[in-house]
C-alpha positions in Angstrom: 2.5 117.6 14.1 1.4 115.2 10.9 -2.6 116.5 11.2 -1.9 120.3 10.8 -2.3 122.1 8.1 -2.8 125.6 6.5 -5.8 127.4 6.8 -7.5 129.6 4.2 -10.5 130.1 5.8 -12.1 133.7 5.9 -11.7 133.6 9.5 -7.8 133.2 9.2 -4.8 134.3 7.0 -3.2 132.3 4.7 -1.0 130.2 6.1 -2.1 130.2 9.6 -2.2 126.6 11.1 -5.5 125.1 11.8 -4.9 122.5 15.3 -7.5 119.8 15.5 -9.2 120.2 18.9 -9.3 116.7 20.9 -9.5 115.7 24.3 -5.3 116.1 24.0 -5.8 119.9 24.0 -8.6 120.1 27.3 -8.4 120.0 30.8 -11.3 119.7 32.7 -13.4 118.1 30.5 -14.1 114.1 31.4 -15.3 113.5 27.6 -15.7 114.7 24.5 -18.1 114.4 21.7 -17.7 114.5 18.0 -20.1 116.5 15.8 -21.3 117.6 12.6 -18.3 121.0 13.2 -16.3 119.8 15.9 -15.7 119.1 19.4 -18.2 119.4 22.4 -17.0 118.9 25.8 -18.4 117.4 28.6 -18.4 116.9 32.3 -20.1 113.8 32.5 -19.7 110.4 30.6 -22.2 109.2 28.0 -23.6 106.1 30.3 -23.9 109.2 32.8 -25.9 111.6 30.9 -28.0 108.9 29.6 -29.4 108.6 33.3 -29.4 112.1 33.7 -32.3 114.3 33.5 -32.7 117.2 31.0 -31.6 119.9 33.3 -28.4 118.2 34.0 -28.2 117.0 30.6 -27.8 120.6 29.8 -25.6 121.9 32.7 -23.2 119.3 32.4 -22.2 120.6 28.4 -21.7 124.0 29.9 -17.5 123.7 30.1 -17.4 124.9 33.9 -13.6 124.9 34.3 -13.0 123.2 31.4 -9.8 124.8 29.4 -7.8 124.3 25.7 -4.0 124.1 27.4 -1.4 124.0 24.6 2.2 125.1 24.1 3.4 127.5 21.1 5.4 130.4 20.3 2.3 132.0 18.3 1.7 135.8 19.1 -2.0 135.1 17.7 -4.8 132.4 18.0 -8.0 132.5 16.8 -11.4 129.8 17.9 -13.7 129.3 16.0 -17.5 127.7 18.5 -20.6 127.7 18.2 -22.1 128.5 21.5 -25.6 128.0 22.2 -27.0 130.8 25.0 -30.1 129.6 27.3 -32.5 133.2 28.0 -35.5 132.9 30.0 -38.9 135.1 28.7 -38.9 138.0 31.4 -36.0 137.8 33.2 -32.8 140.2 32.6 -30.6 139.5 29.5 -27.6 137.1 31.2 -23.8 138.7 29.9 -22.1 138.0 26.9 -20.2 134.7 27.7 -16.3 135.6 27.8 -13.1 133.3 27.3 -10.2 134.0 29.6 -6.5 133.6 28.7 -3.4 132.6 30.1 0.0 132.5 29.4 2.9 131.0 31.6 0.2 131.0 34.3 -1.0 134.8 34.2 -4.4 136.3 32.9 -3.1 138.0 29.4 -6.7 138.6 28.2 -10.5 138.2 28.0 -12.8 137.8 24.6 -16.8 137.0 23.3 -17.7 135.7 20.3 -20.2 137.0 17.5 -23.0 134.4 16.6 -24.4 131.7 18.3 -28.0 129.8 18.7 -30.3 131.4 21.3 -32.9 129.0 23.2 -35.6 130.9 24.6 -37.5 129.4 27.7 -41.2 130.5 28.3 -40.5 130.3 32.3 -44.9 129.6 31.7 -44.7 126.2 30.1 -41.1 125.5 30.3 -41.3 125.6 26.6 -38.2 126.2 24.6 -37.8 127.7 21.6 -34.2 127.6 19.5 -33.0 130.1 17.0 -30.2 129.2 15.2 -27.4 131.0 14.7 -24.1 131.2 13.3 -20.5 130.1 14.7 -18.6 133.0 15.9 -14.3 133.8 16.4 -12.5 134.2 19.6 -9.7 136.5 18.3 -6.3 136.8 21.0 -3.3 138.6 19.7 -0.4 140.8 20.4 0.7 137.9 22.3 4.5 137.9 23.3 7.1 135.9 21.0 8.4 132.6 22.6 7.7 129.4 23.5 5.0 129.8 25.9 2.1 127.9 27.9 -1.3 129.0 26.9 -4.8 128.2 28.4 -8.0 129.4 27.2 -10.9 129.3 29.6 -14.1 128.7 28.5 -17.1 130.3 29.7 -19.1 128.7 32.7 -22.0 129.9 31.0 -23.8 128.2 27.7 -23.0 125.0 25.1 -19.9 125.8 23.6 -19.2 123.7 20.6 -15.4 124.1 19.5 -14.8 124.2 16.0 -11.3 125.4 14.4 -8.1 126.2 16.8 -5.9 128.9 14.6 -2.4 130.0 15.3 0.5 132.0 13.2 2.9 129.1 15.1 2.5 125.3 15.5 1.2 124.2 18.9 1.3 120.9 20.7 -0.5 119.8 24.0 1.1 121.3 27.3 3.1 119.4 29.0 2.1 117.5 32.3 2.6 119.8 35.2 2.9 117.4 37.6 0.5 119.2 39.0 -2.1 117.6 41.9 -5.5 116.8 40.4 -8.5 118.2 42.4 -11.9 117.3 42.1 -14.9 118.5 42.7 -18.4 118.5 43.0 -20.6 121.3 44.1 -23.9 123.9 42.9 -24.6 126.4 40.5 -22.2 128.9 42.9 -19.2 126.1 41.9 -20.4 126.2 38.6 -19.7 129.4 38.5 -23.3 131.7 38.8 -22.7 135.2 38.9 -18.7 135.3 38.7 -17.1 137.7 36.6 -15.8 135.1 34.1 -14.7 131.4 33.9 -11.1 132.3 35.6 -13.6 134.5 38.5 -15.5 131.0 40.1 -14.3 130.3 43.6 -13.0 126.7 42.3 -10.9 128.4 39.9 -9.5 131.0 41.9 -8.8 128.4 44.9 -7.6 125.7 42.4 -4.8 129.0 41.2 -4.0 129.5 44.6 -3.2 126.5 45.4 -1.6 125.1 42.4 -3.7 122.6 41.5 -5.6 121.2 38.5 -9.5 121.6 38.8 -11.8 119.0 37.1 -14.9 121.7 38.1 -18.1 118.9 38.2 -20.2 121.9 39.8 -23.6 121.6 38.1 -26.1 124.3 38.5 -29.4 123.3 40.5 -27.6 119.8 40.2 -25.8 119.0 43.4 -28.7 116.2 44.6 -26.4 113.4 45.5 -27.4 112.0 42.1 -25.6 108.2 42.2 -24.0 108.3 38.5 -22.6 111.6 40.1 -20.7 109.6 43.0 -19.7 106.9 40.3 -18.4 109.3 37.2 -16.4 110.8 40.8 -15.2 107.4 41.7 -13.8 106.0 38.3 -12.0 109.9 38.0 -8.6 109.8 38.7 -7.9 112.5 40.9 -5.8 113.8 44.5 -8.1 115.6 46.1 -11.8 115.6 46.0 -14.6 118.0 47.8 -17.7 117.7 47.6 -20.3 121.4 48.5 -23.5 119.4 49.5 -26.8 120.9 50.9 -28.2 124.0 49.0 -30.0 122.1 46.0 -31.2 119.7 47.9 -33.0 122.5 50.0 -34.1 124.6 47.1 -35.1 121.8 45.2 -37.0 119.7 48.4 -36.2 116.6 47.3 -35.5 114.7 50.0 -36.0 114.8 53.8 -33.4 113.7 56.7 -34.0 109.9 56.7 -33.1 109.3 52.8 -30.3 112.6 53.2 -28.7 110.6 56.1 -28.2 107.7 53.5 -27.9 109.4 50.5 -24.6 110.8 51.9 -23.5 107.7 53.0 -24.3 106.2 50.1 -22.4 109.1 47.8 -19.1 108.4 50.1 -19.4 104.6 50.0 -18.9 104.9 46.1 -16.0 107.2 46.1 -14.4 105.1 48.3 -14.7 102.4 46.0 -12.4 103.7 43.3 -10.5 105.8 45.8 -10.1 104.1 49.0 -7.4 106.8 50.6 -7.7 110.0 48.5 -8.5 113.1 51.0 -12.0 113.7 50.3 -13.1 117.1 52.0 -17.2 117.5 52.5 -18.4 120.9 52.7 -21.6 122.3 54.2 -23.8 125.4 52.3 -22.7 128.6 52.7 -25.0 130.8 54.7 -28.3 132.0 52.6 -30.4 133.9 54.7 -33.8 132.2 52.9 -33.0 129.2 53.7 -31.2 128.9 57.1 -34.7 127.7 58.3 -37.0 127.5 55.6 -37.0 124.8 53.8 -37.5 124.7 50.5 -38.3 124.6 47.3 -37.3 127.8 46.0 -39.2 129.8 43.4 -37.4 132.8 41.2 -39.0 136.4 41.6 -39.2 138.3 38.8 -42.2 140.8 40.1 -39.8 144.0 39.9 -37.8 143.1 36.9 -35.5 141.6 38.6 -34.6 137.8 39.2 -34.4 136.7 42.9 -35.4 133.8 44.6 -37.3 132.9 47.7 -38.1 130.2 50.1 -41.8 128.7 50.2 -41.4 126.3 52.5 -42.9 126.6 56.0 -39.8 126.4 58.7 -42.1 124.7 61.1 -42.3 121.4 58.8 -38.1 121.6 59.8 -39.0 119.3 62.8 -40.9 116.9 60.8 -37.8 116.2 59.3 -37.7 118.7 56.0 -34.1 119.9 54.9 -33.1 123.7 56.0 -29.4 124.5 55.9 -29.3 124.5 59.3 -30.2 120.6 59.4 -28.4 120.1 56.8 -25.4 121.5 58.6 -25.4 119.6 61.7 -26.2 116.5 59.8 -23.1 116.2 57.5 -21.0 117.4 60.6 -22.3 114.3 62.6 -21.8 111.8 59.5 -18.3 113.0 58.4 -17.2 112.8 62.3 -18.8 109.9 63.0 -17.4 107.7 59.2 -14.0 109.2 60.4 -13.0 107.0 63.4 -12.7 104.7 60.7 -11.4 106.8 57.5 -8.9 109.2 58.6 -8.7 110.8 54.8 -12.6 111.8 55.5 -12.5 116.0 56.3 -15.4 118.3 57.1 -15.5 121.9 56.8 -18.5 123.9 57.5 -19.5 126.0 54.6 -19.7 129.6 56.7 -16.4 129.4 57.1 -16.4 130.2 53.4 -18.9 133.0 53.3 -21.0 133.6 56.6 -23.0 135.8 58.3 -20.3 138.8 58.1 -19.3 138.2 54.5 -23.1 138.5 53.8 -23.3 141.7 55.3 -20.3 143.2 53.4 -21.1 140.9 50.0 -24.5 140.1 49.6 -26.3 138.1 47.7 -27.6 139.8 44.8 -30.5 137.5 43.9 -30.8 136.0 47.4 -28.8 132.6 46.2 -25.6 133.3 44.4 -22.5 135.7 45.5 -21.5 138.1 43.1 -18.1 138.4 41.5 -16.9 139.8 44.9 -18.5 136.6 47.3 -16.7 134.8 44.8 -13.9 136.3 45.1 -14.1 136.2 49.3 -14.7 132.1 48.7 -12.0 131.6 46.8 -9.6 132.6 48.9 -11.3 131.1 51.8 -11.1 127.7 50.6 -7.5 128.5 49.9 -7.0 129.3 53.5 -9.4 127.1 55.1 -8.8 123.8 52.8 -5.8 123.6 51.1 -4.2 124.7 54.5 -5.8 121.8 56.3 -5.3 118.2 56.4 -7.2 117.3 53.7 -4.7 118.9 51.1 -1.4 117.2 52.7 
């Protein structure tokens, strides 16, 4: 490849080769944008986050799903980022943030990096405060000899801002796979909250076992039927599409059932612009005890040191037409039935299929909202069975 070059930077021998990191090395990233070091990927287009709030504006940078996929015979790589951790004032310190490898297919190892900015949120005023830090190294090595396929996951969690790609051996993009495209769209539990690692969220465990390729738009505390959303969803190319609706719009109360009943509509009227007869597979919430029939919003608990979340809505304002996950339940099941006389590509599938009543007895919630690595676990391969054994997925 013409733009490679060796490296002599501390972080790398002599002689290494230094691979420009472009959108022709990611998956699961829509964009990417240039900066002052490198590359930062995103989830969401730049008309998109420009209508986004700042909560989104965030989530959407954090590289749910999103992977470097390249081919080489190198036995080492090195990657440089500069990742930028969120920590809230009072509430437990969140894990280091890990990068998963593959080769051929097949996890072959896990790394952190050193470094990084730290913005510190007073959970009081919502104030941030951002200490800068330095760019860190993902080291990999001992990898076999021989022309192989390599992914690196990045985390689910934090900014990640990719800087140098290093390898003892040239690489060049992998290859098509030929591979079916699925997309989705879903919560902070898509995005990945609580998994084990960005190769541990239910998407990407399902998307393995069914050998597809994820595009992972699950945005934490984002999942509101947000219009530039359904649009960025529509101009995607993709196969398959789901779309996990319900939990943030209880937990957030931002909406009751007249403008849910249309929102939905409206979200599946524009994905149905720019794919007319793609399988498009909506899923209702998992089951969460808090909010099965009180509404929302939701509040975080932090009164024994740890962080949970509760309910503070009053379950009898449920018949004046506030969201539970009950309602919300019954209501997508009467749309999605109800638009499919007439779209025959249009599948449902209730969300406690995924993780209901039982699993929550034998994997609960550990902060009352999100699985742990374990639910996740359990919902991948649920949605393995459940979806890409249905009609949707033929």
């Amino acid at each position: 490849m013409d733009d490679l070059e060796p490296d002599t930077a501390p972080h790398g021998a002599p002689g290494w080769i230094t691979t420009p990191v472009g959108p022709e090395l990611l998956r699961g990233a829509l964009e990417t944008e240039r900066t002052a070091r490198g590359v930062l990927p995103h989830r969401l287009p730049a008309w998109a986050r420009r209508q986004a709030p700042g909560d989104l504006a965030e989530v959407e940078a954090q590289p749910a799903g999103v992977r470097l996929a390249f081919r080489t015979r190198a036995t080492a790589v090195e990657l440089d980022v500069l990742a930028t951790t969120t920590v809230y004032r009072g509430a437990p310190t969140p894990p280091d943030a890990v990068y998963d490898l593959l080769v051929d297919g097949r996890p072959a190892g896990r790394a952190t990096a050193d470094g990084g900015n730290v913005r510190t949120v007073d959970t009081t005023t919502w104030a941030a405060v951002l200490t800068p830090g330095p760019p860190g190294t993902v080291r990999f090595t001992g990898l076999a000899d021989g022309t192989k396929d390599v992914e690196i996951w990045l985390p689910y969690r934090g900014i990640h801002e990719l800087i140098a790609l290093r390898t003892d051996a040239p690489v060049e993009p992998a290859p098509d796979s030929g591979r079916r495209v699925w997309l989705h769209h879903g919560s902070s539990i898509s995005h990945g909250s609580n998994a084990d690692g960005p190769t541990g969220t239910w998407p990407a465990l399902a998307a393995a076992a069914a050998g597809v390729e994820l595009v992972n738009l699950g945005f934490s505390g984002n999942a509101l039927l947000d219009p530039f959303t359904a649009r960025t969803m529509r101009d995607t190319p993709a196969d398959l599409i789901s779309l996990k609706i319900g939990i943030n719009l209880v937990n957030h109360d931002v909406m009751r059932l007249r403008a849910f009943t249309a929102a939905v509509h409206g979200f599946l009227d524009t994905l149905r612009e720019g794919h007319p007869t793609t399988p498009v597979l909506v899923v209702s919430p998992l089951h969460c005890p808090i909010h099965e029939d009180t509404p929302g919003p939701a509040a975080a608990d932090l009164g024994d040191g740890r962080l949970r979340f509760r309910a503070l809505g009053d379950p009898a304002e449920a018949a004046r037409g506030k969201l539970t996950l009950r309602v919300v339940r019954e209501e997508l099941a009467r749309i999605t039935a109800a638009r499919a006389t007439d779209d025959p590509h249009l599948h449902h599938l209730d969300g406690r299929a995924l993780y209901g009543e039982a699993d929550f007895a034998e994997f609960p919630l550990p902060d009352d909202l999100h699985p742990d690595a374990a639910g996740h676990r359990r919902i991948g391969e649920r949605f393995a069975e459940h979806a890409f054994g249905s009609a949707w997925a033929r």
